[in-house]
C-alpha positions in Angstrom: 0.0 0.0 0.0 3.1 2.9 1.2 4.5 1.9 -2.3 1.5 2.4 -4.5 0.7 5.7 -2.1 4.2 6.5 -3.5 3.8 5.9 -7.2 0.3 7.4 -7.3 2.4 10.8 -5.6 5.1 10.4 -8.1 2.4 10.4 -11.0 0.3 12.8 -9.3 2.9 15.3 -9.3 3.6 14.8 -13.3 0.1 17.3 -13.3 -0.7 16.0 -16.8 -3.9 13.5 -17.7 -3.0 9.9 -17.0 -4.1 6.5 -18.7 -3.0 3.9 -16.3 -2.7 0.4 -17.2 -2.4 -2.6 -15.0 -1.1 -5.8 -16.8 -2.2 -9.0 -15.7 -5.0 -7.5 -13.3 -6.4 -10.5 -12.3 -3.2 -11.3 -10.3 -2.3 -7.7 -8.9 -5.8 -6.9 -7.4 -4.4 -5.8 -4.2 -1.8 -3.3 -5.8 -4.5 -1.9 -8.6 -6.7 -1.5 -5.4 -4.3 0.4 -3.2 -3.1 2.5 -6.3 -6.9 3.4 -7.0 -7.4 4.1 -3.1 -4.7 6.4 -3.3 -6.1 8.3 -6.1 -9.0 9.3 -5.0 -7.7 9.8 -1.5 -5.4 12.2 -2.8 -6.8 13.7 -6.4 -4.6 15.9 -8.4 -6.5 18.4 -10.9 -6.0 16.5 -14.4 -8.4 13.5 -15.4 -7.1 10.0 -14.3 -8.3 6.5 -16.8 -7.0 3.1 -15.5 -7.1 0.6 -17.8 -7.0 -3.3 -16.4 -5.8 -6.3 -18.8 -6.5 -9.7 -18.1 -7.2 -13.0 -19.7 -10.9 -12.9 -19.0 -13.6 -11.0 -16.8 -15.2 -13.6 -13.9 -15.5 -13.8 -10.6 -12.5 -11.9 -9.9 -13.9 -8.7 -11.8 -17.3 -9.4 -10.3 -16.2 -9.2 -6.6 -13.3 -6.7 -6.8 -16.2 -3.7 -6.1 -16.0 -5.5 -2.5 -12.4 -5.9 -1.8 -12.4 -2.1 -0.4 -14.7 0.0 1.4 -13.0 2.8 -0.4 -13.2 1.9 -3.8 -16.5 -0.3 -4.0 -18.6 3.3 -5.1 -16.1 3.6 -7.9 -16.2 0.4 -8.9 -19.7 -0.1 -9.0 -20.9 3.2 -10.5 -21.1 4.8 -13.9 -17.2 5.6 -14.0 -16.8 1.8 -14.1 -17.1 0.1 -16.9 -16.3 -3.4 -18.9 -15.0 -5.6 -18.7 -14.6 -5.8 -23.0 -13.2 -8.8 -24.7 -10.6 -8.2 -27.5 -11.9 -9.0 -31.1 -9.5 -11.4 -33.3 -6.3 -8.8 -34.6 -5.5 -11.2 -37.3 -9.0 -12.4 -38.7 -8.0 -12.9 -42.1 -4.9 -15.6 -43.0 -3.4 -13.0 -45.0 -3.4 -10.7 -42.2 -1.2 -13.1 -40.4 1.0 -13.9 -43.0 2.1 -10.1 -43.1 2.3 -10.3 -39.2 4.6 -13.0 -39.3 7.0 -11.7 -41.8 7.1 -8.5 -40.4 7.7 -10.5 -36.6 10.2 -12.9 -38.6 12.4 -9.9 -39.8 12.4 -8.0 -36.5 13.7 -11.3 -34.7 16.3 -12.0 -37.3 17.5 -8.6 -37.1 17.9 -8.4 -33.4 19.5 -12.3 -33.6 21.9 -11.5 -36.3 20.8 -14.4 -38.4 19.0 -14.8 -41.7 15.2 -15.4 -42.2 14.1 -18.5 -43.7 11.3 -17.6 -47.1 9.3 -20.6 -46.0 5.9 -19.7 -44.4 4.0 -21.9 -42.3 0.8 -22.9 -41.9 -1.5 -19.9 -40.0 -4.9 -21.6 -40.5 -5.4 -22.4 -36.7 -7.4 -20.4 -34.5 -5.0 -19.5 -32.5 -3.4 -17.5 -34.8 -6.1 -14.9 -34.7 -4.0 -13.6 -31.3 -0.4 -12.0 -32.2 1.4 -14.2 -29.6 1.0 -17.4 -31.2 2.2 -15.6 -34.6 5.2 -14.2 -33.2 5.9 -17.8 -31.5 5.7 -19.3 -34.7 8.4 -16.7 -36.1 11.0 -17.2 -33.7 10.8 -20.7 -33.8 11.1 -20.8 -37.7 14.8 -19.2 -37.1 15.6 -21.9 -34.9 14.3 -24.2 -38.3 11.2 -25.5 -36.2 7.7 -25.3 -37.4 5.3 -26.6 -34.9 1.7 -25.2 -35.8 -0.9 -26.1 -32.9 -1.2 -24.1 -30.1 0.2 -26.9 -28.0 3.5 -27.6 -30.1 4.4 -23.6 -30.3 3.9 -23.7 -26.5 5.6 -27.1 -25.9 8.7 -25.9 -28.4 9.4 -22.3 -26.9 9.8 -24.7 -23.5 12.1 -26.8 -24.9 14.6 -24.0 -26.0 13.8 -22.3 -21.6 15.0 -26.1 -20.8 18.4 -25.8 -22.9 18.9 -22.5 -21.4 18.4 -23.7 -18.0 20.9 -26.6 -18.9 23.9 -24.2 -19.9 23.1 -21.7 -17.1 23.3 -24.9 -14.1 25.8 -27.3 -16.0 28.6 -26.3 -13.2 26.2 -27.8 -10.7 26.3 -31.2 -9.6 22.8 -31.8 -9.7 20.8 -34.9 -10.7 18.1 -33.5 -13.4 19.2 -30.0 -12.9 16.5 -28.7 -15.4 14.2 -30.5 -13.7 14.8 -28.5 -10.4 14.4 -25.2 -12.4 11.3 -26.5 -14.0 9.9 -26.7 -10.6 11.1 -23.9 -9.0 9.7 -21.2 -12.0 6.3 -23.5 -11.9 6.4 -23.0 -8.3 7.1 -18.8 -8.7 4.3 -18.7 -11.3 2.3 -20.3 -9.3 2.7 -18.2 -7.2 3.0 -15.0 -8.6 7.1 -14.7 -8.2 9.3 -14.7 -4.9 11.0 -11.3 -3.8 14.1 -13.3 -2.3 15.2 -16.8 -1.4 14.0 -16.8 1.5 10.6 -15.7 0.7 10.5 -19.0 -1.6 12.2 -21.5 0.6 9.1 -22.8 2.5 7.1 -23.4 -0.5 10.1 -24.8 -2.5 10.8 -27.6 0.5 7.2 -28.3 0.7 7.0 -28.9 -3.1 10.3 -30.6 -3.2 11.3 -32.0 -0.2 14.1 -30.3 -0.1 16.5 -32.1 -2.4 18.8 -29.2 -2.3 20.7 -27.7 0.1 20.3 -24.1 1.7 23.2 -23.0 -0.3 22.5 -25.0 -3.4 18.5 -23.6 -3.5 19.6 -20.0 -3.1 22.4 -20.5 -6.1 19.3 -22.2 -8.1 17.2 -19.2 -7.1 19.7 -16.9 -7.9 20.7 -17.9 -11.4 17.3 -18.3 -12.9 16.5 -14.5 -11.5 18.8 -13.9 -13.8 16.9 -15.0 -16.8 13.8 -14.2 -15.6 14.1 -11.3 -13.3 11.2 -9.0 -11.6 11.4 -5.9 -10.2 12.6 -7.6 -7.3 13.6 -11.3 -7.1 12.1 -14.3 -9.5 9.1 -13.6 -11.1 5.9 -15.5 -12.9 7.4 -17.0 -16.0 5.6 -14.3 -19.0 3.9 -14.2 -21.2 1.1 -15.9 -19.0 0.4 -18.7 -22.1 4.3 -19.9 -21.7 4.2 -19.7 -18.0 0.5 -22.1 -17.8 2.2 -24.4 -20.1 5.0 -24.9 -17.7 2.5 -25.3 -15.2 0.6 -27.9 -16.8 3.6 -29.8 -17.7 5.4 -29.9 -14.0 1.3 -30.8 -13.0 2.1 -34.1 -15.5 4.5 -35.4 -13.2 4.2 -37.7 -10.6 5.1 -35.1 -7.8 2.1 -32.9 -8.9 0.3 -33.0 -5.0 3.5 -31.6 -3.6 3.6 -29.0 -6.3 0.0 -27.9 -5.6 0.1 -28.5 -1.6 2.7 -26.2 -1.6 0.8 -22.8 -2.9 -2.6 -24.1 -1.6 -1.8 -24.9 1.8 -3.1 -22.8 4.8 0.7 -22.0 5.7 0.5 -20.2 1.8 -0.4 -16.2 2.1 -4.0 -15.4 0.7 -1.8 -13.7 -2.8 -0.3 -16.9 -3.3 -3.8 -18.9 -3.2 -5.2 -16.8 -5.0 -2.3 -16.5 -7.7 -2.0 -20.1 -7.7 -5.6 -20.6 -8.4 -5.9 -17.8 -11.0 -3.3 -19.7 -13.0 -4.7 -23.1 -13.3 -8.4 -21.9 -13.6 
């Protein structure tokens, strides 16, 4: 809450209208709460629009009104309004097509490699959302050309595992992409860990503790260095990649732990709910 009371003052002071947006909403009610509080707590004198993107409306849009006393007229009046689902951006094939050339060429560019002529198939559904097209394109540098939903998802893993192989090789681990599988499903689940020690309860609850103390903070440590947050390890983005490693480490035979861990009564409320947002 100080934090958000101190952003809301730092944008407050800009004195110029403001469009707010809050990415993945559904997972940062309490801080899109206490940033809203704030605001009309403290109003400055030039018109304020906050925009919230999630996957879907639900329950969680439907009872936020109620999460604060403060808020709730706001939320449930006339300055409220949504939540709007996002039409198809590429309805037509051809449409896709262009999107993937143009995404093909940017990633070729920035790699340093050359782009293959060949386009793949863009019938699927999925391709209506940019995401999926842009998967497809990096994947085709890399001479891959999965086309379901599933296969994009399942190959963009793949290449996180070989990463997490060459980043923990000087380890002396058995299966040492297996423990950062489970430790980045864990943080998605739970909406990322600030420090270690904020993750070590839930990571010996969902492990067992098959490393040491020193061995989990070096595990912790390295992968917040692919995937850092503003403070710590966070949620493995974009949220399809980071469900798909959650469904995958929910194949194996551990799963219970996995889920015990982030569901548990010793898990905070955020992390329930976090967890739960994800799988739903």
């Amino acid at each position: 809450a100080n934090r958000m009371t101190i952003s809301w003052q730092a944008l407050r002071n800009l004195n110029q209208p403001l469009l707010i947006i809050i990415d993945y909403a559904e997972t940062r009610q309490t801080a899109f709460l206490s940033l809203l509080r704030a605001s009309l707590q403290n109003p400055g004198s030039q018109p304020v629009r906050m925009l919230l993107l999630a996957r879907d409306g639900g329950e969680w849009w439907d009872n936020l009104p109620s999460r604060d006393p403060h808020c709730e007229a706001l939320l449930s009046g006339y300055a409220t309004s949504g939540p709007f689902r996002l039409p198809a951006l590429y309805a037509a094939e051809q449409d896709r097509q262009g999107a993937y050339r143009r995404a093909l060429n940017a990633f070729a560019q920035t790699l340093g490699v050359s782009a293959p002529a060949i386009v793949p198939d863009l019938v699927g559904e999925h391709f209506e959302r940019p995401l999926y097209v842009q998967m497809a394109a990096l994947l085709a540098l890399y001479g891959e050309r999965p086309t379901t939903a599933q296969g994009l998802t399942k190959a963009l893993l793949n290449h996180e595992r070989r990463y997490w192989l060459g980043l923990l090789a000087h380890f002396n681990w058995l299966e040492p992409e297996r423990r950062a599988e489970q430790l980045l499903a864990l943080s998605t689940l739970a909406g990322g860990f600030a420090t270690p020690r904020a993750a070590e309860p839930y990571w010996i609850k969902a492990s067992g503790a098959v490393l040491s103390p020193a061995d989990f903070n070096s595990l912790f440590r390295a992968l917040a260095m692919l995937y850092p947050g503003t403070q710590g390890l966070q949620a493995l983005r974009p949220d399809l990649l980071g469900e798909g490693l959650v469904a995958q480490a929910l194949l194996r035979p551990d799963a219970d732990t996995l889920l015990g861990a982030v569901l548990s009564n010793s898990a905070t409320q955020f992390v329930r709910r976090n967890a739960l947002t994800v799988i739903a």
